[in-house]
SERODO-626576 format. One record per residue (C-alpha): residue in three letters; x, z, y. Coordinates in Angstrom, 2 decimals, padded with zeros to 5 digits. Each point is the difference from the previous one (the first is absolute). Layout:
! SERODO-626576
ALA / X / Z / Y
...
//
This chain:
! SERODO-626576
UNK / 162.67 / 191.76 / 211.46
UNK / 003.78 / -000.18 / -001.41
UNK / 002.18 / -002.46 / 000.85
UNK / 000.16 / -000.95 / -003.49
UNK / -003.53 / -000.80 / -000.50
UNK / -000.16 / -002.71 / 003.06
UNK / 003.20 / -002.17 / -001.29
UNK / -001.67 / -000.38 / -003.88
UNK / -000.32 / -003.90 / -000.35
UNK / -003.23 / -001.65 / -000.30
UNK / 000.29 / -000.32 / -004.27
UNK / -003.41 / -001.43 / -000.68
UNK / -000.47 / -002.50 / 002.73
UNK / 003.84 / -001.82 / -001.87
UNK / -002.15 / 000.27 / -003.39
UNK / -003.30 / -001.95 / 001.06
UNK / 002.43 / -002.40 / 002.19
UNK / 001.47 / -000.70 / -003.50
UNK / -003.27 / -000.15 / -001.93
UNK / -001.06 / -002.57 / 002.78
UNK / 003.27 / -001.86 / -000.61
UNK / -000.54 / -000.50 / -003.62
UNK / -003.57 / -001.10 / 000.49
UNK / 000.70 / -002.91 / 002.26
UNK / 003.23 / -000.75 / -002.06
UNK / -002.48 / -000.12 / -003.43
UNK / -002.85 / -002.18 / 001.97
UNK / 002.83 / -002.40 / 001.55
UNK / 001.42 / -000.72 / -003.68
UNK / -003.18 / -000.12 / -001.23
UNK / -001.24 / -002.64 / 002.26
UNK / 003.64 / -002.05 / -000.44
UNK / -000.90 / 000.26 / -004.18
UNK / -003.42 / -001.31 / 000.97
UNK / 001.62 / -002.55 / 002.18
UNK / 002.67 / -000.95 / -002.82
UNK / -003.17 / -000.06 / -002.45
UNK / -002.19 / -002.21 / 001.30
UNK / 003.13 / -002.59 / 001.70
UNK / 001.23 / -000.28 / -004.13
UNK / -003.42 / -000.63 / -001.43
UNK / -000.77 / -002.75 / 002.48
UNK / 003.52 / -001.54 / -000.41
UNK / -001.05 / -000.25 / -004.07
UNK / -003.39 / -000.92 / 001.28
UNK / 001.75 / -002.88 / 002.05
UNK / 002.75 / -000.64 / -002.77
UNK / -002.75 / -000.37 / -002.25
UNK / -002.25 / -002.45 / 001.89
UNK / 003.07 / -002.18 / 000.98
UNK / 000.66 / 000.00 / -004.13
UNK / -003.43 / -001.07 / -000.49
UNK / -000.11 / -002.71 / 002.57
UNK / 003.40 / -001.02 / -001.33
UNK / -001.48 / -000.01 / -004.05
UNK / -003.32 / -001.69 / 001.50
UNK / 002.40 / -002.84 / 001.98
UNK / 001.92 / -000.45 / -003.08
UNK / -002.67 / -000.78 / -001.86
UNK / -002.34 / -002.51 / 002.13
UNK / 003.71 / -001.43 / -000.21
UNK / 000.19 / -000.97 / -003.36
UNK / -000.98 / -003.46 / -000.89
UNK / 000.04 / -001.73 / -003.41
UNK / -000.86 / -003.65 / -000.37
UNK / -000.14 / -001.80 / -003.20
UNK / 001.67 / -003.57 / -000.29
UNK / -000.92 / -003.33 / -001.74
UNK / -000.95 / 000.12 / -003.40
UNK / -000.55 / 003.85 / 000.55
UNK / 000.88 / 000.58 / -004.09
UNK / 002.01 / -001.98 / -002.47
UNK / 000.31 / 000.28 / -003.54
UNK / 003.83 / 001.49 / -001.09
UNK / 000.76 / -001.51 / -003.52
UNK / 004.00 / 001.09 / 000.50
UNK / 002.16 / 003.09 / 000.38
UNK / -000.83 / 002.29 / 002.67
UNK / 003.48 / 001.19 / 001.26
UNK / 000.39 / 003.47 / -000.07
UNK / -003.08 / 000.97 / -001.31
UNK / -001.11 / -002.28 / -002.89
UNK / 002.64 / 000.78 / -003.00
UNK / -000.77 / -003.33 / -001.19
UNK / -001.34 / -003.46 / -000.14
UNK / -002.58 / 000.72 / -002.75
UNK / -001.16 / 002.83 / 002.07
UNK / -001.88 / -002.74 / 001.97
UNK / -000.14 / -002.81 / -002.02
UNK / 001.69 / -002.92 / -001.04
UNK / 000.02 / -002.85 / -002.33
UNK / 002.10 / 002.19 / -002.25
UNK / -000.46 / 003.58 / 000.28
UNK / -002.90 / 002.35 / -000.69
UNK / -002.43 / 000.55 / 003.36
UNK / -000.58 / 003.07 / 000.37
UNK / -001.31 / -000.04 / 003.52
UNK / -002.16 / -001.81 / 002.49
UNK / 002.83 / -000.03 / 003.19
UNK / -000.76 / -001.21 / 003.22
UNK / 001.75 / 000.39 / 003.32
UNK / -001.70 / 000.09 / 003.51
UNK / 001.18 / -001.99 / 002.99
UNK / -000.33 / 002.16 / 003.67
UNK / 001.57 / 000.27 / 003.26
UNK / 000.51 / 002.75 / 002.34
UNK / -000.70 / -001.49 / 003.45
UNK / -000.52 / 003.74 / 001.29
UNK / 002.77 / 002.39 / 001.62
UNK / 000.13 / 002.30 / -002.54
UNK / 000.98 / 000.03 / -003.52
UNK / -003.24 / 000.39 / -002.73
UNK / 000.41 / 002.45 / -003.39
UNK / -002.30 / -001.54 / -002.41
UNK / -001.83 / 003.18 / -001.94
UNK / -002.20 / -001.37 / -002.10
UNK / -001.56 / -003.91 / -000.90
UNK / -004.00 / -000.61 / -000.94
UNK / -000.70 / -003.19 / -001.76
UNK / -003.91 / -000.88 / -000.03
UNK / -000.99 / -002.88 / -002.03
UNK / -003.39 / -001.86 / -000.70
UNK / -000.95 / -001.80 / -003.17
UNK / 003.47 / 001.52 / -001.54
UNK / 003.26 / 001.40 / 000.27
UNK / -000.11 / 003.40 / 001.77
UNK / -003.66 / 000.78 / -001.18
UNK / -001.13 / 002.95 / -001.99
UNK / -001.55 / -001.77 / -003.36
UNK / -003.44 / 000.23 / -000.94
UNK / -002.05 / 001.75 / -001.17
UNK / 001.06 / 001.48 / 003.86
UNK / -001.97 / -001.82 / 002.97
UNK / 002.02 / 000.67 / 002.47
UNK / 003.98 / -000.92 / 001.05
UNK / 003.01 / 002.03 / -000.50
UNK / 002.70 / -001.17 / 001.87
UNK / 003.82 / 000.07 / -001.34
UNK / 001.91 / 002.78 / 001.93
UNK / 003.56 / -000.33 / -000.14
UNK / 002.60 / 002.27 / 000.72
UNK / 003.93 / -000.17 / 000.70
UNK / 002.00 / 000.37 / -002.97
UNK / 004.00 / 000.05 / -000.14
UNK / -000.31 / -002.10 / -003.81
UNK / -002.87 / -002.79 / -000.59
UNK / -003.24 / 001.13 / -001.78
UNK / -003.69 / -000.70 / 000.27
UNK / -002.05 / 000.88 / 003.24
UNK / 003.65 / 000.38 / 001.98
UNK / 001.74 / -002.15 / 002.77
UNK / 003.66 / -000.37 / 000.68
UNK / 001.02 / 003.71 / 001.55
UNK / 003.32 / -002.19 / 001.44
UNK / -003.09 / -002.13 / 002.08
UNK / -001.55 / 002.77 / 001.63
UNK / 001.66 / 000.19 / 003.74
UNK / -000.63 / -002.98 / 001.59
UNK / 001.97 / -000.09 / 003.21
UNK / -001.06 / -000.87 / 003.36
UNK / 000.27 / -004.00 / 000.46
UNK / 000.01 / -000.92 / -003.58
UNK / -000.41 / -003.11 / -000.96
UNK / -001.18 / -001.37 / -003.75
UNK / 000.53 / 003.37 / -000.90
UNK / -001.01 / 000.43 / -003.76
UNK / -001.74 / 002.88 / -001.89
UNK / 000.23 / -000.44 / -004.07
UNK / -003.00 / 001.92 / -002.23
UNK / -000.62 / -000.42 / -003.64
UNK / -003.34 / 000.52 / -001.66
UNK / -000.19 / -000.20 / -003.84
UNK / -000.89 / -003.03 / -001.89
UNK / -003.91 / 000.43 / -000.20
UNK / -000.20 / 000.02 / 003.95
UNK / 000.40 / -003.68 / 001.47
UNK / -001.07 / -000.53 / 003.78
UNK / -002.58 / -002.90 / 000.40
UNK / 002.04 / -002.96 / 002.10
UNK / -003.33 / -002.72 / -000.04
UNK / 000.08 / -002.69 / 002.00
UNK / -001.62 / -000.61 / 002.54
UNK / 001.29 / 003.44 / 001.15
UNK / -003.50 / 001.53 / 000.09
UNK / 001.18 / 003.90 / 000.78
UNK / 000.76 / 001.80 / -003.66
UNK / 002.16 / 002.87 / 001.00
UNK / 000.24 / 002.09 / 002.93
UNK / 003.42 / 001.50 / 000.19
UNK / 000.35 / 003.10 / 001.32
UNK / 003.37 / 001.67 / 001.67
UNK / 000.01 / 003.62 / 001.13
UNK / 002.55 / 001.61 / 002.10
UNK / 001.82 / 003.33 / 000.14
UNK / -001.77 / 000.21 / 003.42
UNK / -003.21 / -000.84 / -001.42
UNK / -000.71 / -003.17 / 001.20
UNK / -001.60 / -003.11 / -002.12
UNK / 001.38 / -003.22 / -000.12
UNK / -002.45 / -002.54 / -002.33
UNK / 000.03 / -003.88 / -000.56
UNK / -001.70 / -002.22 / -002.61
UNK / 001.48 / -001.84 / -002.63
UNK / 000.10 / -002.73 / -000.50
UNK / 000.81 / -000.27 / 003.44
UNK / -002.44 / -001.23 / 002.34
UNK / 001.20 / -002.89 / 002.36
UNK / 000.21 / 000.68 / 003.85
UNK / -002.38 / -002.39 / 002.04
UNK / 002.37 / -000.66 / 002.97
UNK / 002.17 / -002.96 / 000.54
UNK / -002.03 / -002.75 / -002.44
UNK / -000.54 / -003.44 / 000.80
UNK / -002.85 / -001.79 / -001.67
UNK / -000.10 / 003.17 / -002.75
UNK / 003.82 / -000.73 / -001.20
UNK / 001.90 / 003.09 / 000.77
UNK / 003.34 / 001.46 / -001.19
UNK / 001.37 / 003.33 / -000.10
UNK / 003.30 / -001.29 / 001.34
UNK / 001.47 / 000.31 / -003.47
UNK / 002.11 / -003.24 / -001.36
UNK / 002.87 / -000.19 / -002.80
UNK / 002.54 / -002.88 / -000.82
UNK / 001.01 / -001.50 / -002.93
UNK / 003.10 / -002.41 / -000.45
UNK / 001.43 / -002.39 / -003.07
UNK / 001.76 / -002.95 / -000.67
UNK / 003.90 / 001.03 / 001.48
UNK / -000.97 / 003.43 / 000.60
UNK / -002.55 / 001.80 / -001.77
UNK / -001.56 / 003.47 / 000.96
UNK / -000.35 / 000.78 / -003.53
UNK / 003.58 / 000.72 / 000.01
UNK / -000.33 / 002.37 / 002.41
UNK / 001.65 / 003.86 / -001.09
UNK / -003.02 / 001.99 / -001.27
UNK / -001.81 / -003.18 / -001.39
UNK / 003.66 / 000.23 / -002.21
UNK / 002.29 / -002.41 / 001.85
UNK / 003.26 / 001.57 / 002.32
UNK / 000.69 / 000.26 / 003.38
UNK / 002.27 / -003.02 / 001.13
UNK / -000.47 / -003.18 / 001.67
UNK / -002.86 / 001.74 / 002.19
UNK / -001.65 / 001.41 / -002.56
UNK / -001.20 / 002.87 / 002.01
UNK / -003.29 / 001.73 / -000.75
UNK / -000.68 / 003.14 / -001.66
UNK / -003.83 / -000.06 / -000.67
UNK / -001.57 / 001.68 / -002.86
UNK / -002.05 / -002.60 / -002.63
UNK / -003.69 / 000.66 / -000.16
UNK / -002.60 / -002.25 / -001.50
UNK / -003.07 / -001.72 / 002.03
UNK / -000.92 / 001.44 / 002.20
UNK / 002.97 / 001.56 / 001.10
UNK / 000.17 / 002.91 / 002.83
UNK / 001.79 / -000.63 / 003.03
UNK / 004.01 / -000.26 / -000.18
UNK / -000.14 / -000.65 / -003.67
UNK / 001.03 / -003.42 / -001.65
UNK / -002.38 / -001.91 / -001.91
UNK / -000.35 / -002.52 / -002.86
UNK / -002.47 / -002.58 / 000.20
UNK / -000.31 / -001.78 / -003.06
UNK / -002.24 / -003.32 / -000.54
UNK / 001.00 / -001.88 / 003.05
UNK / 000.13 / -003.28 / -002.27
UNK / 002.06 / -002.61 / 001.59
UNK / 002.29 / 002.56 / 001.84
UNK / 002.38 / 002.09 / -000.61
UNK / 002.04 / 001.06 / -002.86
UNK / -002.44 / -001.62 / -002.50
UNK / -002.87 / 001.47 / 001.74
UNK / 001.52 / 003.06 / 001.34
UNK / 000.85 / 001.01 / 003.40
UNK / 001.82 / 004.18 / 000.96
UNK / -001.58 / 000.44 / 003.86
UNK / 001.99 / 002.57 / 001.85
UNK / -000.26 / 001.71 / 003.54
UNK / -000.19 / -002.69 / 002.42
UNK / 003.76 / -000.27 / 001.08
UNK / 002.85 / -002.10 / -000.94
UNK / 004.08 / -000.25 / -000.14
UNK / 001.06 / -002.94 / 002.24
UNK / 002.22 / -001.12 / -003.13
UNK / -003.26 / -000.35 / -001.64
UNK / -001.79 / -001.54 / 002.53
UNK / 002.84 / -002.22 / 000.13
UNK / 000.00 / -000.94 / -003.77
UNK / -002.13 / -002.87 / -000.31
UNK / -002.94 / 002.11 / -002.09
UNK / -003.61 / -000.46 / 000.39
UNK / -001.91 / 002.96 / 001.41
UNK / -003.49 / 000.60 / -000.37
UNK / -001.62 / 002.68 / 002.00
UNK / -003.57 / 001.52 / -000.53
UNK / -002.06 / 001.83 / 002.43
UNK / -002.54 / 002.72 / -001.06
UNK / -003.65 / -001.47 / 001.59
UNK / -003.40 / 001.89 / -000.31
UNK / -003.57 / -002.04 / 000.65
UNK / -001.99 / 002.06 / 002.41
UNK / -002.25 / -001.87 / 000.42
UNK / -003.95 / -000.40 / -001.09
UNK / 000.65 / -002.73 / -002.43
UNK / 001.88 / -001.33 / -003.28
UNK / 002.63 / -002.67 / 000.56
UNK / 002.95 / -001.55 / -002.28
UNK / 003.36 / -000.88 / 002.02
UNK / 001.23 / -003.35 / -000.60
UNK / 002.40 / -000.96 / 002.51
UNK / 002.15 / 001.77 / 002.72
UNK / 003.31 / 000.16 / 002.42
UNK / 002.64 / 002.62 / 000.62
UNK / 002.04 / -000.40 / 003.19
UNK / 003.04 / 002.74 / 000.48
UNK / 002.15 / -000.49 / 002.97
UNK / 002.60 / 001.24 / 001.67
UNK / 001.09 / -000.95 / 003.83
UNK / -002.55 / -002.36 / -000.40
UNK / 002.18 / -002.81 / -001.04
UNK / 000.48 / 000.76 / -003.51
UNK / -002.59 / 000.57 / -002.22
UNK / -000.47 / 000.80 / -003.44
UNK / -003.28 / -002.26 / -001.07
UNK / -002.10 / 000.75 / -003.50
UNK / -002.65 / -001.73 / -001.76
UNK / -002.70 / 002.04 / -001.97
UNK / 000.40 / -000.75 / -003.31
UNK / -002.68 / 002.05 / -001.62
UNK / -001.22 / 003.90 / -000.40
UNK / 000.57 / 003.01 / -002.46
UNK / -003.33 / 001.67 / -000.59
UNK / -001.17 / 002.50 / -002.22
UNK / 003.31 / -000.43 / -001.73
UNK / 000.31 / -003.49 / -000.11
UNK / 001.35 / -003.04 / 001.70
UNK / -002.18 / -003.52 / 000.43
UNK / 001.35 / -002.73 / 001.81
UNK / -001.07 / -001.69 / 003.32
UNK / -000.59 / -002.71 / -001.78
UNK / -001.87 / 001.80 / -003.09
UNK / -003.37 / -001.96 / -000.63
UNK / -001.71 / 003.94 / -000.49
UNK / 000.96 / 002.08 / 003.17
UNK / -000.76 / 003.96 / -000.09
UNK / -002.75 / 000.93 / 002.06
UNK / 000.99 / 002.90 / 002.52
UNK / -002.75 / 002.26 / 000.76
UNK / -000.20 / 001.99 / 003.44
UNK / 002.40 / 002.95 / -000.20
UNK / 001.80 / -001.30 / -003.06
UNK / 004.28 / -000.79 / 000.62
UNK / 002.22 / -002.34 / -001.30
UNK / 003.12 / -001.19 / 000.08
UNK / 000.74 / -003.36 / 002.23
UNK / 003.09 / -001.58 / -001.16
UNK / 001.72 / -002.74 / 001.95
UNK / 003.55 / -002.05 / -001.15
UNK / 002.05 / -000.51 / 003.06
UNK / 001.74 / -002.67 / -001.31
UNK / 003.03 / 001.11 / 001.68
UNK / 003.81 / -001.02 / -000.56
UNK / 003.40 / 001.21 / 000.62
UNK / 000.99 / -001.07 / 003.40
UNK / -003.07 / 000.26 / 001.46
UNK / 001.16 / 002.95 / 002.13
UNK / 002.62 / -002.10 / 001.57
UNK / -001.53 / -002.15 / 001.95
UNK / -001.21 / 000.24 / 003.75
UNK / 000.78 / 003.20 / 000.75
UNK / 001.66 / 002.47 / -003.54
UNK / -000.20 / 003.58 / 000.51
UNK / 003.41 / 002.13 / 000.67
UNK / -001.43 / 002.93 / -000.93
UNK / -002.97 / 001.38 / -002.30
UNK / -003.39 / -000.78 / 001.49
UNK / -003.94 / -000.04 / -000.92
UNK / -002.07 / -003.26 / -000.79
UNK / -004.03 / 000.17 / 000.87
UNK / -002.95 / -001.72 / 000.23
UNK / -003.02 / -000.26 / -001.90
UNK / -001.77 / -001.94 / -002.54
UNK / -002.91 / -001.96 / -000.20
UNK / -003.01 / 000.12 / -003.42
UNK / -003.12 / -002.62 / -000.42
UNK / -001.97 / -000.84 / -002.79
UNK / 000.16 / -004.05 / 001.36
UNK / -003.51 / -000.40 / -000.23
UNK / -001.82 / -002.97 / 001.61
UNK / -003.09 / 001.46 / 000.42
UNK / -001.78 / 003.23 / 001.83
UNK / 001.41 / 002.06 / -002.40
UNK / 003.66 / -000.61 / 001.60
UNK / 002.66 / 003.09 / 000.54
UNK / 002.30 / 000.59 / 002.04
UNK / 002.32 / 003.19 / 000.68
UNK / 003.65 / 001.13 / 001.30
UNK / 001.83 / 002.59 / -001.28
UNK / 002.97 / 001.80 / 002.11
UNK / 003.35 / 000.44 / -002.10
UNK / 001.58 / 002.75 / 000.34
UNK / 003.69 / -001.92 / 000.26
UNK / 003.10 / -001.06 / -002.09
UNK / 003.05 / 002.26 / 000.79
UNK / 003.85 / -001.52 / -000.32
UNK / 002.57 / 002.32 / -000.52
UNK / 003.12 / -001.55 / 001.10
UNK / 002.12 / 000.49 / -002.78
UNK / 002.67 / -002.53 / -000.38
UNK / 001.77 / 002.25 / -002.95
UNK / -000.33 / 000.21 / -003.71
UNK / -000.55 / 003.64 / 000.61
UNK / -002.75 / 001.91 / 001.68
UNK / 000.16 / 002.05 / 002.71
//
């Protein structure tokens, strides 16, 4: 054997060494693009669940309450979506629509988009007409400019926390929502969410059985009224200026009026200009408290009870410190529209579940806050008032009602802060 022959190198054994080589290379990057696989889909697996627990927590968040009266007839300019005053009616246009506007807080965490509104009524309103037998609720949807079947598109975030927040709808002239009294359930309002939930409440609003006393009961709501040196009539929207402590900025709405709206209660015979009295949010100037006018206040009371009765007589005590107080006499009720005195020989008869208007006339002067102990600083009157129909016999009533306070902004100026 040559020389030659013995030193040839071993080609085949490099080739299946480097065969080998690219096997185990191919499996290893296999298995890491199996490895890199599976670890991405079970991070979107992951990502996905946490975005679903997140969507799911998000929605058992949201919360949507609806506030005393629940709904109020709008007879006045919507801002920024009603191009008009006739659009809703007045005593001098052309009403073209049946407006409304919804009173709800947001006591959840997270804000609420209102998608869509159902209105089912009984007896009439949103009811499909016979020769149909069966309902057809009103659905409304948001719209940017007022027409039939649409709510306010400006109302439809309600943040988180909001208070007295207020949703404006239209429905056309045929369509009127049922508002008996007693408030035996006529329409079940319906709110639905972006995130699907359902938010619902009667209306007229049903009262909430906690906190009565002998079936008397307030929401908590009260207004105030003032003449003689001052009068809230004059205040800016109801067409006076801001000076001399003039200070509120409340929208007029007729009986009953929402929540944070003025109102004009006419018929109050024997008070007030000529039987006349503007009751605004329950706050006052100190320059006004100060003027020597007359202030009435009226608290909003609701019989729950089993049986009729007809308030005759009643107290209001407001304090503050405890040494000062602000003392009222209940001078008669506004039912159904209309005022009858304490001292009227044919009292209304308030059924169980009806409300009314208790008004009392503080008989308080200018002065009054200086003596004993006169606040430096703005503070809050509160107490509560007491209702009986002053009956000698078993049929005798009784009931308290909480007030909800008298605010004084200390305001020395002719200007307003």
């Amino acid at each position: 054997m040559s020389r030659a022959l013995l030193l040839r190198p071993p080609r085949r054994r490099a080739v299946s060494t480097m065969i080998g080589g690219v096997i185990v290379l191919s499996l290893l990057l296999t298995a890491l693009a199996t490895v890199l696989f599976v670890t991405q889909q079970y991070d979107q697996y992951e990502q996905t669940v946490n975005n679903m627990v997140q969507y799911n927590n998000r929605q058992t968040a949201e919360d949507l309450v609806a506030v005393y009266p629940g709904l109020a007839v709008v007879n006045s300019t919507i801002s920024g979506w009603s191009t008009s005053q006739s659009t809703c009616g007045t005593t001098t246009g052309t009403k073209e629509y049946n407006c409304y506007v919804a009173t709800l807080n947001n006591p959840g965490t997270i804000g609420v988009q209102i998608m869509r509104i159902y209105i089912n009524s009984t007896g009439s309103g949103c009811i499909r007409n016979p020769p149909s037998n069966y309902e057809q609720p009103c659905i409304l949807n948001p719209s940017g400019t007022i027409a039939p079947y649409t709510f306010d598109q400006a109302d439809q975030f309600v943040n988180p926390g909001a208070v007295n927040y207020q949703v404006f709808f239209a429905l056309p002239t045929g369509v009127a929502l049922p508002n008996p009294s007693p408030p035996i359930p006529m329409n079940t309002i319906v709110i639905a969410s972006s995130r699907g939930n359902i938010f619902s409440f009667q209306f007229p609003l049903q009262p909430m059985l906690f906190g009565q006393s002998n079936s008397a009961y307030s929401q908590g709501n009260m207004r105030i009224a003032y003449t003689g040196a001052k009068d809230s009539g004059n205040e800016p929207l109801n067409g006076g200026t801001q000076a001399n402590g003039y200070c509120h900025q409340e929208n007029v709405q007729s009986y009953p009026a929402a929540p944070g709206y003025a109102e004009e209660l006419k018929g109050i015979t024997g008070y007030g200009d000529s039987g006349v009295l503007w009751f605004v949010n329950p706050w006052v100037t100190l320059p006004i408290l100060r003027s020597g006018a007359t202030f009435y206040i009226y608290v909003i009371v609701i019989n729950t009870g089993t049986a009729d009765y007809s308030p005759t007589a009643g107290t209001l005590d407001l304090t503050w410190y405890g040494s000062n107080h602000i003392d009222g006499e209940f001078i008669g009720v506004y039912f159904d529209g209309a005022f009858t005195a304490a001292t009227s020989a044919s009292q209304p008869s308030i059924g169980p579940g009806q409300w009314y208007y208790a008004i009392f006339d503080t008989g308080v002067t200018g002065g009054f806050v200086d003596v004993g102990n006169p606040p430096t600083s703005s503070v809050m009157w509160w107490g509560g008032a007491s209702i009986t129909n002053n009956q000698k016999g078993s049929g005798f009533f009784s009931g308290t009602v909480l007030v909800s306070g008298l605010w004084i902004r200390y305001e020395t100026g002719t200007s307003c802060a």
